[in-house]
MIDOSE-1310 file (N, C-alpha, C; in nm, 2 decimals, decimal comma, always signed):
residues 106
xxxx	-1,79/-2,91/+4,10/-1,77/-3,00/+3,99/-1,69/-3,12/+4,03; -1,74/-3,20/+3,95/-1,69/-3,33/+4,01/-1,52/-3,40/+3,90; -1,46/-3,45/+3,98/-1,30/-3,46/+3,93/-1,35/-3,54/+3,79; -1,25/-3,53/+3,68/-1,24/-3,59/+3,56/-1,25/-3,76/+3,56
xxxx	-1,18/-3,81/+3,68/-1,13/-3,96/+3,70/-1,29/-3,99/+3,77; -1,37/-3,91/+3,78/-1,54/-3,97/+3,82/-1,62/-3,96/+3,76; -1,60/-3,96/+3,59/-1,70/-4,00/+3,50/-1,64/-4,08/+3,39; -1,75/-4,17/+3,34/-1,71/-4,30/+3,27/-1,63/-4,22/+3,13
xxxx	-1,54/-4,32/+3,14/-1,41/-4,24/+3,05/-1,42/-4,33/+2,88; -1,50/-4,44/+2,85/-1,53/-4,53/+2,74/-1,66/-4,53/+2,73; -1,69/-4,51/+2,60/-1,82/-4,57/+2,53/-1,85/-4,74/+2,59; -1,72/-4,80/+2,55/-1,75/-4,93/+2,58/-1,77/-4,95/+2,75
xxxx	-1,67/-4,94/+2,85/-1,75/-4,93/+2,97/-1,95/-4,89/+3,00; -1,94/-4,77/+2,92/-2,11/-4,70/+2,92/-2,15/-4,85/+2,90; -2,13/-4,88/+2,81/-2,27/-4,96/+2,69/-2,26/-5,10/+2,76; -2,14/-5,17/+2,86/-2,15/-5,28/+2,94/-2,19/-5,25/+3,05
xxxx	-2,20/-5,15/+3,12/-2,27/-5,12/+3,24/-2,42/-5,10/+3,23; -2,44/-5,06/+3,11/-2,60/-5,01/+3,08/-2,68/-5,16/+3,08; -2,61/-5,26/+3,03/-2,71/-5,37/+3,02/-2,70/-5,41/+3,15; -2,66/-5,43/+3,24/-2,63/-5,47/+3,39/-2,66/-5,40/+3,51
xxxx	-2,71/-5,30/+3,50/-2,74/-5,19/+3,59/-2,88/-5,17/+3,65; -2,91/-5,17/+3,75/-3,02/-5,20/+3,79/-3,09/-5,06/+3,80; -3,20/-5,03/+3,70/-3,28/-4,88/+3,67/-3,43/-4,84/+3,80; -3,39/-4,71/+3,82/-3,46/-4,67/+3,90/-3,54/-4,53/+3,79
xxxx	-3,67/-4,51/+3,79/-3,71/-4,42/+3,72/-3,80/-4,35/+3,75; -3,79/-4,20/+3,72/-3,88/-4,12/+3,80/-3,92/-4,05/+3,69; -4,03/-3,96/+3,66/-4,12/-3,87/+3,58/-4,02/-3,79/+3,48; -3,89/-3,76/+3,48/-3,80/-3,69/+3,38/-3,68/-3,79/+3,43
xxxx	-3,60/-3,89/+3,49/-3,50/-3,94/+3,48/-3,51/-4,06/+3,48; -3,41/-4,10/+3,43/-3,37/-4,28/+3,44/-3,24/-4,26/+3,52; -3,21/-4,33/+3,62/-3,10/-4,34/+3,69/-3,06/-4,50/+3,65; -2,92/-4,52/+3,61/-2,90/-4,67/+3,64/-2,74/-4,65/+3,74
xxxx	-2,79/-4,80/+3,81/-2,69/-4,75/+3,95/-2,66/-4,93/+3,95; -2,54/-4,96/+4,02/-2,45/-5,04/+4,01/-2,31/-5,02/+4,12; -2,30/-5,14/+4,18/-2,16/-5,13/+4,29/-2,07/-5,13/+4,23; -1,92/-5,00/+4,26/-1,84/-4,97/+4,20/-1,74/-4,89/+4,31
xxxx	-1,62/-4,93/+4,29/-1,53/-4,85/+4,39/-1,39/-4,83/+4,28; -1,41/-4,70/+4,32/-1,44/-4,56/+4,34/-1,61/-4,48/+4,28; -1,65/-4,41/+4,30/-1,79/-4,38/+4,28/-1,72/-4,33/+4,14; -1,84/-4,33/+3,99/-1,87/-4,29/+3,87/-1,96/-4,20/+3,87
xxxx	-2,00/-4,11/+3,80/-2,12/-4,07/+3,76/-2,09/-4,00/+3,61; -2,20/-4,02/+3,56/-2,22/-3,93/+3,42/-2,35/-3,94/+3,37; -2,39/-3,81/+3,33/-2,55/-3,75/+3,27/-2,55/-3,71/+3,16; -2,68/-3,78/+3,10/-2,69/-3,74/+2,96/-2,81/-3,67/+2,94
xxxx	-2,79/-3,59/+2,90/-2,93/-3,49/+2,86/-2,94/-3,44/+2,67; -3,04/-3,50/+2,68/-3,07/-3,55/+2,50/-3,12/-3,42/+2,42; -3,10/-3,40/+2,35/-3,13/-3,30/+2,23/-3,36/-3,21/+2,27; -3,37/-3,33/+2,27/-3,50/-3,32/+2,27/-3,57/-3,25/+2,43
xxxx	-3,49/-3,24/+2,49/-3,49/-3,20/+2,63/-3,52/-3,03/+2,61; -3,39/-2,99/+2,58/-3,38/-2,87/+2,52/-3,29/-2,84/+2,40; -3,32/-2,73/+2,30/-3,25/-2,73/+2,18/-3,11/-2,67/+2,21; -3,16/-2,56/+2,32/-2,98/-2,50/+2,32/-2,89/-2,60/+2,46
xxxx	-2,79/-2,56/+2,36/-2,68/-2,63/+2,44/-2,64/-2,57/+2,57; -2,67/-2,44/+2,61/-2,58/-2,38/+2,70/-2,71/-2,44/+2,84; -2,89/-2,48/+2,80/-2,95/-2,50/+2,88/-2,93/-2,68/+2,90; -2,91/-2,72/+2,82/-2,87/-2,89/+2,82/-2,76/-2,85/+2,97
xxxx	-2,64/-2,83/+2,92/-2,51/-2,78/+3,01/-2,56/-2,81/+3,16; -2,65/-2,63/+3,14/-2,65/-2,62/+3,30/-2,75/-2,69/+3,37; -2,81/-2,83/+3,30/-2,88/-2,91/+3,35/-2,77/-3,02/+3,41; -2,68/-3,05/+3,33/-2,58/-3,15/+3,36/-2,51/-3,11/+3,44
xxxx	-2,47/-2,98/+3,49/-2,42/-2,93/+3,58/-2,46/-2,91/+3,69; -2,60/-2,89/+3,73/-2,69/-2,89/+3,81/-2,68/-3,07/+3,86; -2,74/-3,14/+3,79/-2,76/-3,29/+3,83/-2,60/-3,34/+3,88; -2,49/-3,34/+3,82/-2,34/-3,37/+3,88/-2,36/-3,26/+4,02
xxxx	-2,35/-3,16/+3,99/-2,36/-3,14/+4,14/-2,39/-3,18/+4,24; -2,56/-3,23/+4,24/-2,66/-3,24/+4,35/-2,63/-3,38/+4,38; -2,58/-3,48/+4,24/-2,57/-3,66/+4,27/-2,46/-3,69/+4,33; -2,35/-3,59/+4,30/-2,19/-3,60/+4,33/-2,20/-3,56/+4,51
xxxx	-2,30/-3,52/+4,59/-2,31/-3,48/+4,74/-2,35/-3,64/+4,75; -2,47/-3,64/+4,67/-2,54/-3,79/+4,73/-2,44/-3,89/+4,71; -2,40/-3,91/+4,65/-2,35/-4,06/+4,59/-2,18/-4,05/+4,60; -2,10/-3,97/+4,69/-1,94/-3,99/+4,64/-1,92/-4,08/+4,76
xxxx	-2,00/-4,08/+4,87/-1,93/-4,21/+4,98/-2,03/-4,34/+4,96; -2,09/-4,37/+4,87/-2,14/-4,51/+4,86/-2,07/-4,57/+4,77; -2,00/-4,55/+4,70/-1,93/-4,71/+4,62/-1,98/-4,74/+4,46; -2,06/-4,64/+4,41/-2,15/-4,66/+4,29/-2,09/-4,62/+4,17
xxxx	-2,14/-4,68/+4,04/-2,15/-4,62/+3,95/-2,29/-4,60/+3,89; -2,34/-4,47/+3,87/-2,46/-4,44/+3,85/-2,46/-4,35/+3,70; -2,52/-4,34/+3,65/-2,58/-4,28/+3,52/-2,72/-4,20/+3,53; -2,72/-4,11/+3,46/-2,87/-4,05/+3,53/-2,90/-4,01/+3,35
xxxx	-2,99/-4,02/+3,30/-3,04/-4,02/+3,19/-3,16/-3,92/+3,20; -3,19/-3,86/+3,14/-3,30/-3,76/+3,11/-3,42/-3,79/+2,99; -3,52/-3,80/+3,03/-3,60/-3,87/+2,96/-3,63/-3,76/+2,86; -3,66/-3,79/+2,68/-3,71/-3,63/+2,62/-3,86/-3,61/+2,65
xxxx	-3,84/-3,55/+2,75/-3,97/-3,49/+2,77/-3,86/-3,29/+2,77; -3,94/-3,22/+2,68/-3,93/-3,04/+2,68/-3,85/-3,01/+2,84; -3,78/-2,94/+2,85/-3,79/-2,82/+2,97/-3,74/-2,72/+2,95; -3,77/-2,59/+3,01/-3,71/-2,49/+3,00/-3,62/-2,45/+3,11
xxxx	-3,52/-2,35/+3,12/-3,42/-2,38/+3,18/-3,49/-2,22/+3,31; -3,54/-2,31/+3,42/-3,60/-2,24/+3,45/-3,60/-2,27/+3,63; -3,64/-2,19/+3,70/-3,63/-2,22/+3,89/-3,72/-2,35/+3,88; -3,84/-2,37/+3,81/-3,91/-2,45/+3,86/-3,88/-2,53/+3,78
xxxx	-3,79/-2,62/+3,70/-3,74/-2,70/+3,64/-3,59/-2,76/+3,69; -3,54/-2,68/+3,78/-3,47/-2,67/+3,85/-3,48/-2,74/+3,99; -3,63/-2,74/+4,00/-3,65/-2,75/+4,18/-3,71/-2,90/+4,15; -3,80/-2,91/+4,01/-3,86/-3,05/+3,98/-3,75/-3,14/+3,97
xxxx	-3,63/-3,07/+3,90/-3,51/-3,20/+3,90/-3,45/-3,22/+4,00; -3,42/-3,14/+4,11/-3,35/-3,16/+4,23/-3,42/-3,23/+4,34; -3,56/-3,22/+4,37/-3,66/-3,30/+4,39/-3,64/-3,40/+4,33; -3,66/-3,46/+4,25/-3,64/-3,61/+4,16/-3,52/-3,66/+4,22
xxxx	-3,43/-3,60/+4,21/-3,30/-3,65/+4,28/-3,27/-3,71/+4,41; -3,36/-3,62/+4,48/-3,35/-3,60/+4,64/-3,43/-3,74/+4,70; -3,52/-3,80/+4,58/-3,63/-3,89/+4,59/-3,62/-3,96/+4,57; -3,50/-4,01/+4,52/-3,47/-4,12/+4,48/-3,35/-4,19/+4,64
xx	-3,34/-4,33/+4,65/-3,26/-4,42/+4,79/-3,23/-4,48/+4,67; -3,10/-4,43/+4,68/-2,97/-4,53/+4,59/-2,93/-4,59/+4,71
């Protein structure tokens, strides 16, 4: 898990970064990434993704993990957004999102 002081702590920070952030986008994510020192990250995974919360979770838990290896020595603030497209909380939903991740050159 990634420390408290490494995700965006204001609405208002979110919502000035979002219009200024340069988006990278793949088949289930929106990544928006931006130079920043100390590294940020925060994921949002929308209702429409999945209905239960406990599978939302361990999606955002999953993605902080895998972006927090990639991205804590470059200097970034990144956002990773989840498009609503369905998933089930499942190995192969798991391996498509970590894949997605791995594919992307921030």
């Amino acid at each position: 898990m990634i420390p408290k002081s490494s995700k965006f702590p204001t609405r208002v920070q979110f919502l000035s970064f979002r219009a200024r952030a340069e988006q990278l986008i793949t088949p289930h994510l929106r990544v928006m990434v931006e130079p920043h020192t100390p590294t940020r990250i925060s994921v949002i995974v929308p209702v429409k993704v999945n209905k239960r919360a406990v599978a939302r979770n361990g999606f955002k838990r999953l993605v902080y993990d895998a972006a927090w290896k990639q991205l804590a020595s470059k200097n970034l603030d990144c956002i990773i957004v989840f498009k609503p497209i369905s998933l089930l909380k499942s190995k192969l939903s798991t391996d498509l999102i970590l894949a997605e991740l791995a594919s992307l050159h921030v």
